[in-house]
C-alpha positions as CSV (number, residue, x, y, z in Angstrom):
1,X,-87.7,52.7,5.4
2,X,-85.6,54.3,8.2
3,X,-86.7,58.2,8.5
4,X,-84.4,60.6,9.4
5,X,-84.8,62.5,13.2
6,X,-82.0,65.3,14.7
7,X,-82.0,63.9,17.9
8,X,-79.3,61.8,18.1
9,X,-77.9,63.5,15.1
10,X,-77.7,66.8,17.3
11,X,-76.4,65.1,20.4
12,X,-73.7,63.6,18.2
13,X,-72.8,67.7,17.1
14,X,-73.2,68.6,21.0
15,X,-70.7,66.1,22.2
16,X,-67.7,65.2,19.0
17,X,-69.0,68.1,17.2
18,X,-69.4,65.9,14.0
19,X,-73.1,65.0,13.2
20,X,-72.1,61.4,11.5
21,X,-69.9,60.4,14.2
22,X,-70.0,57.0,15.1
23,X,-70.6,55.9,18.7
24,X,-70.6,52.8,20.5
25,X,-73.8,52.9,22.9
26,X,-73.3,51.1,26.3
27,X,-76.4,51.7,28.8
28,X,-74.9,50.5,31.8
29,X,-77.8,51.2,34.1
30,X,-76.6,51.6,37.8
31,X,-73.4,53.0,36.9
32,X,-74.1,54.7,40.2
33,X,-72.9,51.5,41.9
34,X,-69.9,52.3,40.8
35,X,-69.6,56.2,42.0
36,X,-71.1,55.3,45.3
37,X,-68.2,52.9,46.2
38,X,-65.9,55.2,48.8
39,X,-69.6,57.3,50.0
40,X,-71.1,54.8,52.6
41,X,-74.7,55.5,52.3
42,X,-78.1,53.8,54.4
43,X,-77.3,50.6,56.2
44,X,-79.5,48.0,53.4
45,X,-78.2,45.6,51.0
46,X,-77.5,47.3,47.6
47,X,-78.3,43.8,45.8
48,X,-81.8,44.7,44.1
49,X,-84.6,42.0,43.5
50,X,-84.9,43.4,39.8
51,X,-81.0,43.4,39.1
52,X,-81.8,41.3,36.2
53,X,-84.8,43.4,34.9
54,X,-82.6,46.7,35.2
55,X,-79.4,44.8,33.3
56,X,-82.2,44.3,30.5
57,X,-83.3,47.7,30.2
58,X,-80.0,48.3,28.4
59,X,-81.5,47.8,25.2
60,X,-83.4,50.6,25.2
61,X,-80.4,51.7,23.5
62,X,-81.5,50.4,20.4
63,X,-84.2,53.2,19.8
64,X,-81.4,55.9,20.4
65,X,-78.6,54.7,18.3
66,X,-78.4,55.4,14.3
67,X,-78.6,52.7,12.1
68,X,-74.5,53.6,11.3
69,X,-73.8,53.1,15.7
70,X,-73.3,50.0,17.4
71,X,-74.8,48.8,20.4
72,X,-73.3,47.1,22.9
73,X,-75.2,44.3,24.7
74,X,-75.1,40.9,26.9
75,X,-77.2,39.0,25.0
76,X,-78.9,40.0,21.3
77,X,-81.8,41.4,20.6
78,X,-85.0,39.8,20.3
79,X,-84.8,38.4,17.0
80,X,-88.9,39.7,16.8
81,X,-88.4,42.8,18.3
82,X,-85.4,43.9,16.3
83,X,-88.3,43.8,13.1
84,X,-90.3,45.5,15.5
85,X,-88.0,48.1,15.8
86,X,-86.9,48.5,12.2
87,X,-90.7,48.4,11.5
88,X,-91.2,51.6,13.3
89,X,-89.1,53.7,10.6
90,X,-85.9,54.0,13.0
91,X,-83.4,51.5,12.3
92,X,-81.6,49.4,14.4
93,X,-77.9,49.9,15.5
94,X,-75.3,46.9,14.5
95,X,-75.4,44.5,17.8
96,X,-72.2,43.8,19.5
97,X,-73.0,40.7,22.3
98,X,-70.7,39.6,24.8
99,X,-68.7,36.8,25.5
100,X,-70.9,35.4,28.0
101,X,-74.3,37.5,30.0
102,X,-73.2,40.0,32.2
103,X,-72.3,39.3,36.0
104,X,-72.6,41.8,39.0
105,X,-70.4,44.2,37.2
106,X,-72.9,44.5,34.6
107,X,-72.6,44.6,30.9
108,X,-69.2,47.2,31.1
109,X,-67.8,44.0,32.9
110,X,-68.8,41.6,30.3
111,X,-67.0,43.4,27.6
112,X,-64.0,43.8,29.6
113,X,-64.2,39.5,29.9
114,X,-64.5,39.4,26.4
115,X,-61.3,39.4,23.8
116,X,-62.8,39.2,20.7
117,X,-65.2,41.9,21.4
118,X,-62.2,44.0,22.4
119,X,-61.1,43.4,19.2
120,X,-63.9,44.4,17.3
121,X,-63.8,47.8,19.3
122,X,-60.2,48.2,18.4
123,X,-61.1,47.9,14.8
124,X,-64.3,50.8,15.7
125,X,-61.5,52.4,17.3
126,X,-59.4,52.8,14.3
127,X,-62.4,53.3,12.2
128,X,-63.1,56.6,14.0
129,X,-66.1,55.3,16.3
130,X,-66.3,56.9,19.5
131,X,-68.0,55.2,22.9
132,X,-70.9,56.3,24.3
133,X,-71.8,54.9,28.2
134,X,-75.0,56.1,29.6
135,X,-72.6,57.6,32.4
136,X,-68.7,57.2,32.4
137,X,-66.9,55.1,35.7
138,X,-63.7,53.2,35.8
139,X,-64.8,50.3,34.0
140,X,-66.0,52.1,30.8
141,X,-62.5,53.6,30.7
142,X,-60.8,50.8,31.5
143,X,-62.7,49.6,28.0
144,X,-61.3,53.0,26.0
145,X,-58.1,52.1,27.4
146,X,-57.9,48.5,26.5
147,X,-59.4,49.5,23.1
148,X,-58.3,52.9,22.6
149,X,-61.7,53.9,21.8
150,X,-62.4,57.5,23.2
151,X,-65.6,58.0,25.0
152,X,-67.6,61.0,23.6
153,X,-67.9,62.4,27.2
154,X,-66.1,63.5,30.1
155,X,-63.9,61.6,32.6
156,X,-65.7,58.9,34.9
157,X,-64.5,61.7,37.9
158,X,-66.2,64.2,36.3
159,X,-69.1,62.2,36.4
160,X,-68.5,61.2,40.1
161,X,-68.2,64.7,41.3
162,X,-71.4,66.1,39.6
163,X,-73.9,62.9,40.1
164,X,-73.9,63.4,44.0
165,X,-77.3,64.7,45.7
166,X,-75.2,66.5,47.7
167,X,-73.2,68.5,45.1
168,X,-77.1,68.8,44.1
169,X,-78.1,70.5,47.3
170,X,-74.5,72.4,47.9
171,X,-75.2,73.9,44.0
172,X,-78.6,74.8,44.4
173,X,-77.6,76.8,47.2
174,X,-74.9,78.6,45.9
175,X,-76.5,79.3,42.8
176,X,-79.8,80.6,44.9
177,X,-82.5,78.4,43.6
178,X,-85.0,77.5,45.6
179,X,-84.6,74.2,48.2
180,X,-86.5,71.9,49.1
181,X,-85.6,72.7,53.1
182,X,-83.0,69.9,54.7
183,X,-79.5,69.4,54.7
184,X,-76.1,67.1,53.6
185,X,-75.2,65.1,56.1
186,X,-71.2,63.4,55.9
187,X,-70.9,62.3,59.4
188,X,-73.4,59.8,61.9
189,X,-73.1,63.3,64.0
190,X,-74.3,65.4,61.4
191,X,-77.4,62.9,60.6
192,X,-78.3,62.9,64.2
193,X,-78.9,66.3,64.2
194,X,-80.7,66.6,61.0
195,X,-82.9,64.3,61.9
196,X,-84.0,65.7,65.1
197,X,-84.3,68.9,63.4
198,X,-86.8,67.8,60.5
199,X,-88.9,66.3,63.1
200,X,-88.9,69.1,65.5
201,X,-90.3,71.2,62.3
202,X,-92.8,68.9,61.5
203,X,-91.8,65.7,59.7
204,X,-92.0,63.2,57.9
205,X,-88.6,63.6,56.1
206,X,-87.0,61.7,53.2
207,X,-83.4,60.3,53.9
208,X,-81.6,59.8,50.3
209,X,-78.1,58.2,49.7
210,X,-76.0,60.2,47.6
211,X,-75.7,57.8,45.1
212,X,-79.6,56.8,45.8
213,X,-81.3,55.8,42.5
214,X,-84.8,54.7,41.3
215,X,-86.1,54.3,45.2
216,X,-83.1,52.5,46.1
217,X,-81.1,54.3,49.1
218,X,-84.3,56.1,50.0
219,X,-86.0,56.2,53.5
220,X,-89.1,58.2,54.6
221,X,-88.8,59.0,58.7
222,X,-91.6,59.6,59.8
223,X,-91.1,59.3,63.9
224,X,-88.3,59.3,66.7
225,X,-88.9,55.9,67.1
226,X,-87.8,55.2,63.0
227,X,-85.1,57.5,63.9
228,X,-83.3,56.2,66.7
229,X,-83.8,52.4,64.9
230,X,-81.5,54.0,61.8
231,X,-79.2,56.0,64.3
232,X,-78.9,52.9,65.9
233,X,-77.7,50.8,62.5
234,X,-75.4,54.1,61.1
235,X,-73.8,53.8,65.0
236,X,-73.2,50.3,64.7
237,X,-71.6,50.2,61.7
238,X,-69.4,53.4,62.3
239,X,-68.4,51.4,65.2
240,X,-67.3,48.5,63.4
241,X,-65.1,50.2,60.7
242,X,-63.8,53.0,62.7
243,X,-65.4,55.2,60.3
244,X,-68.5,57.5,60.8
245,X,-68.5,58.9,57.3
246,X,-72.4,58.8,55.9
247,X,-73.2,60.3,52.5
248,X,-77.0,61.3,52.6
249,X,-79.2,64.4,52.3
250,X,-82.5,64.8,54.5
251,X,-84.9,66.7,53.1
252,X,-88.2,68.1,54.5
253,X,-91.5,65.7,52.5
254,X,-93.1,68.0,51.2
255,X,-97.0,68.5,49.9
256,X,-97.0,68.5,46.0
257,X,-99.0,68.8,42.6
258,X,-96.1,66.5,41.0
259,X,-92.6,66.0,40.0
260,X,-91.3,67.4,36.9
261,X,-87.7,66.3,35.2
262,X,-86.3,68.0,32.8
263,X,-83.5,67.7,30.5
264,X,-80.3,69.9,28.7
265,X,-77.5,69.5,27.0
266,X,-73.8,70.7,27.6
267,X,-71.8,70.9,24.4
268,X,-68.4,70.3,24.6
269,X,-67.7,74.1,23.7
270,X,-69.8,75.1,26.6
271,X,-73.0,76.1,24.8
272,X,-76.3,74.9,27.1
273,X,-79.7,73.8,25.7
274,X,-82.8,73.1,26.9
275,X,-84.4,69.7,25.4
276,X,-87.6,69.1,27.6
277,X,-89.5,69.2,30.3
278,X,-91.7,66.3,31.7
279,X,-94.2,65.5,34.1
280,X,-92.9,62.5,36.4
281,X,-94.6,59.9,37.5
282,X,-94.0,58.4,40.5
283,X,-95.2,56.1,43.6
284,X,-92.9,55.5,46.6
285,X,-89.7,57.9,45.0
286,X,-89.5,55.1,42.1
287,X,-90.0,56.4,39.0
288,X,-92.7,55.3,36.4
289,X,-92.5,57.2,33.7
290,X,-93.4,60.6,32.3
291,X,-96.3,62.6,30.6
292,X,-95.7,65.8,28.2
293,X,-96.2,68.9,28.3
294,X,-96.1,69.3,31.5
295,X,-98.9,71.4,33.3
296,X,-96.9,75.1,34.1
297,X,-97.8,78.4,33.6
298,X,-95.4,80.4,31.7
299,X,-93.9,82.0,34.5
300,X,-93.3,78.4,35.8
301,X,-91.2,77.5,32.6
302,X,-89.1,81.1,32.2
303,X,-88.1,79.9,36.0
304,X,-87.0,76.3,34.9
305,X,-85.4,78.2,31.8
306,X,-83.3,80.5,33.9
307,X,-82.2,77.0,36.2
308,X,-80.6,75.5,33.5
309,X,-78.5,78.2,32.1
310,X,-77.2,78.5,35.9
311,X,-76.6,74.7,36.2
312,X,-75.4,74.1,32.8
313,X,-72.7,76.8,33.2
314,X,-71.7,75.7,36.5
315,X,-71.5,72.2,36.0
316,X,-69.8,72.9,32.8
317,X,-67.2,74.9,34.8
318,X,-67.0,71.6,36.7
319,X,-65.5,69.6,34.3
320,X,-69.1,68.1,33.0
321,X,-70.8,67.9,29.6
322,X,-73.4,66.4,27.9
323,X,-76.7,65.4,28.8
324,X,-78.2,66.3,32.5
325,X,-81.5,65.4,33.7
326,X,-82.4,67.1,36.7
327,X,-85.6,65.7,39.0
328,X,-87.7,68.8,40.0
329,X,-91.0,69.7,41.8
330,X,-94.0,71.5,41.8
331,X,-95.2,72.5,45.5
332,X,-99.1,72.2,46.4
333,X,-98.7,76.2,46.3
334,X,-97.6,76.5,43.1
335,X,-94.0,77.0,44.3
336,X,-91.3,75.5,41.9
337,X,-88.5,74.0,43.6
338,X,-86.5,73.0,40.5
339,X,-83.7,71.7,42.0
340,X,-84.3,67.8,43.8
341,X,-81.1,66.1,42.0
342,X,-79.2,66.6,39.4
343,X,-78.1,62.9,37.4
344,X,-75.6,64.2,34.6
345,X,-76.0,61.0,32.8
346,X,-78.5,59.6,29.9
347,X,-81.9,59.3,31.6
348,X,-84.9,57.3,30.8
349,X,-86.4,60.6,28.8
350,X,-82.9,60.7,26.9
351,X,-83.6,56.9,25.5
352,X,-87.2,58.2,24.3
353,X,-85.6,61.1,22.4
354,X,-85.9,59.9,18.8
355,X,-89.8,57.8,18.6
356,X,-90.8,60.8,20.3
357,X,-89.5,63.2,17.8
358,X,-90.7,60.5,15.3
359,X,-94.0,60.1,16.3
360,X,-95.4,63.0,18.9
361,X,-97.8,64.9,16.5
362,X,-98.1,68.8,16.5
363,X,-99.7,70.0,20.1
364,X,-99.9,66.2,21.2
365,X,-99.2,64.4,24.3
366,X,-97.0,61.4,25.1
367,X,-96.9,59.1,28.2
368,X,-94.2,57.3,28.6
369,X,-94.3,54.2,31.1
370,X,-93.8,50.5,32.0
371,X,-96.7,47.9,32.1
372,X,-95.8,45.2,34.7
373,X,-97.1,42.1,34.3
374,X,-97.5,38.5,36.1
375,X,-96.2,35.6,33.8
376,X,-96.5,31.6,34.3
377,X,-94.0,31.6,31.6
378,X,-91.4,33.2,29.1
379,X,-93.6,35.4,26.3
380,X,-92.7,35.9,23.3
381,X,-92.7,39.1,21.1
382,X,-94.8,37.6,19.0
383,X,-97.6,36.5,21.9
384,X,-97.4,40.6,22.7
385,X,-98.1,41.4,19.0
386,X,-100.9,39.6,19.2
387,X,-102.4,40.4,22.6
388,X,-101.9,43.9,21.7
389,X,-103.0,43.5,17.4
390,X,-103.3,47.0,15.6
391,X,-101.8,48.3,18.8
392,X,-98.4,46.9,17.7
393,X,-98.5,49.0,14.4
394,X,-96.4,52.2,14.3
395,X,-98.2,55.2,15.6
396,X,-99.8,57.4,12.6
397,X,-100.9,60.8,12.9
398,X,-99.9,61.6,15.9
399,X,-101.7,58.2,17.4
400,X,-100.2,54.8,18.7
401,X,-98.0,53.1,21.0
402,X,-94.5,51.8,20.7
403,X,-92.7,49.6,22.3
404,X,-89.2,50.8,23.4
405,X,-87.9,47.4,25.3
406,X,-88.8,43.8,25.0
407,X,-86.0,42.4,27.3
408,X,-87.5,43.3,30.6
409,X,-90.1,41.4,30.0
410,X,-88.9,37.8,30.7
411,X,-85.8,38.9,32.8
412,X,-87.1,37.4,35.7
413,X,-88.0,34.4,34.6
414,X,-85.2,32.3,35.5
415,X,-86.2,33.3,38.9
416,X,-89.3,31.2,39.6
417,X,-92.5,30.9,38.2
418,X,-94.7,32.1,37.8
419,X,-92.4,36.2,38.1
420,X,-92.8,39.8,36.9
421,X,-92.0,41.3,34.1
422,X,-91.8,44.9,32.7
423,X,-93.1,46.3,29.1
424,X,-91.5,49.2,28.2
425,X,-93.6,51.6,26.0
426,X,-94.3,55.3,24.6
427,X,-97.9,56.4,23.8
428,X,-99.2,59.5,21.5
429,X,-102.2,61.1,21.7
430,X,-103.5,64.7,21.0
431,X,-104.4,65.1,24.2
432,X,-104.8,64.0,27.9
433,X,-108.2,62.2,27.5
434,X,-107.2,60.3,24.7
435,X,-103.8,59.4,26.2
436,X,-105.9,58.0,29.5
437,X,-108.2,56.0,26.9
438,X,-104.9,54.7,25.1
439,X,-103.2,53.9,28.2
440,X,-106.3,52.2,29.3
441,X,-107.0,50.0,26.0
442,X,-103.2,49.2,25.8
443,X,-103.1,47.4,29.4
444,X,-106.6,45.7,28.7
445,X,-105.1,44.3,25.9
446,X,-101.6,43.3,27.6
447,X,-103.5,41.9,30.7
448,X,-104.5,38.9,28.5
449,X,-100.3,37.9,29.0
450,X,-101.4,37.6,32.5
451,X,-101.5,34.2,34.9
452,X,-105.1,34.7,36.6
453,X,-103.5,35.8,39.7
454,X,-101.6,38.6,38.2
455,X,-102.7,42.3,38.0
456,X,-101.4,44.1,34.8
């Protein structure tokens, strides 16, 4: 039996105005690839060990859509966990696979390679469905082009302009919330002198690319010596292309009680809402999930609360709407700088929207994370099931787990053997203590997956 939630129902209102709406998900993770193409950023390789992992992660789509929506994919479902899925009172969208898996431009590429899909979206198209990409760049409107289905958000500049940790910083500023102390930095000149600046005050700093995502683009400095090796790198390349252009902020590292992200929505009218506010978790600027509520005092939250009305009207005056997730922190003095970057896209929270409204019971917590695992070979859903037993049932009262993507799991095993995978999952409990207990029984039970040599 599917159960009814508003989430997605109300984010259909906020964006098409129309409830029943049909969309088309497409969770094209590291659509900031795409933004970050004319914004050089740190010297490194932007091809990512876990490329395959990440490409995976796109069906955590298939908690978010309605049974009525359509989710766009590279390869189906897990034939298992789709009756997982539809076991846990949700639904399941209708599946829509590509021609062939996706390539380096990702799943928005593999629909673009594929004419019978294109096809099918024309039909959608016609039918009144609208698409829905985790973030809008030229490749998901080259598919609304090609198919003339309209994306229920705004234009993949729009999106360019506001997903930049420098617009971040430069808003944050203007709009006179508090800053994490540091700079934007658009020239090898201008990164020089931040840099000697932050470690005349003190140091370490962070260096982020403005495009940075998920650790990637990140780099702590922590001496001259790490310094000069990075001026040395940013030289050599300006010196290669005739083109000193660098697109980074430095910002001071600063002492903490933990990293908060929060979420609202931007209605199409203009209209702001506040949907959340999580407690990240994090190890080395990647994220790992998030715990809710949050630990703030009231005063705390009215100061997040007056944030988003500034951001949401300025970004909305911006050309933006829709979901925003903004990355915050909570200073070692109890100092609230609730501005770190703004990523006006879906976010890992947005993709948990619906199981949590499903399943969080009144006054509970919910910890939402990944279990990484060391595999000698391809598991199947099944083999989890059972490792985990009346863990995999639904959550009841306000108690349980649920599994929110399967996929990452074996992505890596083409790789070699034995590789790592990644079990996404959402727990419930009423409060902290019973959370930590849950957590801990959960990987107990999921470390039985593991070759002898892995850690869970």
């Amino acid at each position: 039996m599917t159960i009814g939630t508003a989430y997605t129902a109300d984010l259909k209102e906020a964006l098409t105005g129309d409830r029943s709406t049909r969309l088309v998900w497409l969770c094209n993770f590291e659509v900031e690839n795409q933004w970050a193409r004319d914004y050089p950023g740190l010297p490194a390789a932007r091809v990512s060990t876990t490329a395959a992992t990440v490409q995976r992660m796109e069906e955590l789509g298939a908690l978010l859509a309605e049974p009525t929506d359509y989710l766009l994919l590279d390869r189906p479902l897990d034939a298992g966990y789709r009756r997982y899925v539809e076991r846990l009172g949700l639904g399941a969208p209708t599946e829509l696979v590509t021609r062939a898996p996706a390539g380096a431009g990702g799943t928005s590429q593999a629909v673009l390679d594929s004419p019978e899909l294109l096809d099918r979206l024309r039909q959608l198209a016609k039918d009144g469905a609208r698409l829905m990409p985790m973030g809008n760049s030229l490749l998901e409107q080259r598919i609304s082009q090609l198919t003339g289905l309209a994306a229920a958000v705004p234009d993949a500049a729009a999106y360019e302009r506001v997903n930049s940790k420098i617009y971040s910083r430069r808003l944050a500023g203007e709009l006179g919330l508090r800053e994490v102390p540091g700079s934007c930095c658009t020239t090898v000149a201008e990164l020089r002198a931040a840099l000697a600046q932050g470690l005349a005050d003190g140091g370490p700093v962070i260096v982020k690319d403005a495009y940075g995502v998920s650790g990637k683009g990140l780099l702590v400095v922590d001496s001259a010596t790490k310094a000069e090796r990075l001026l040395r790198m940013v030289d050599r390349r300006a010196q290669k292309t005739g083109d000193d252009a660098i697109h980074v902020v430095v910002e001071r590292f600063l002492p903490k009680r933990f990293d908060l992200n929060y979420q609202f929505t931007i209605e199409r009218e203009g209209k702001v809402r506040l949907d959340f506010v999580k407690e990240a978790i994090t190890a080395g600027g990647v994220h790992l999930g998030h715990v809710m509520p949050p630990d703030l005092s009231k005063a705390q939250r009215e100061e997040l609360a007056r944030a988003v009305e500034l951001l949401g009207e300025r970004l909305y005056q911006d050309g933006f709407f829709g979901v925003v997730g903004v990355d915050a922190l909570l200073g070692a003095d109890g100092l609230l700088y609730p501005v770190l970057e703004i990523n006006a896209r879906l976010n890992m929270s947005s993709y948990q929207g619906r199981v949590t409204e499903r399943f969080l019971g009144p006054g509970g917590t919910a910890l939402a994370r990944h279990y990484p695992l060391r595999l000698a070979e391809p598991v199947s859903f099944e083999q989890v099931a059972d490792a985990l037993g009346d863990l995999a049932d639904p959550p009841a009262g306000g108690t349980g787990l649920a599994l929110t993507c399967f996929g990452t799991l074996n992505a890596q095993s083409s790789a070699a053997e034995p590789f790592d995978g990644r079990l996404y999952a959402l727990l419930f409990a009423a409060d902290r203590e019973q959370l930590g207990l849950l957590d801990d029984r959960v990987a107990r039970a999921l470390a039985r997956l593991s070759t002898p040599e892995g850690t869970p």
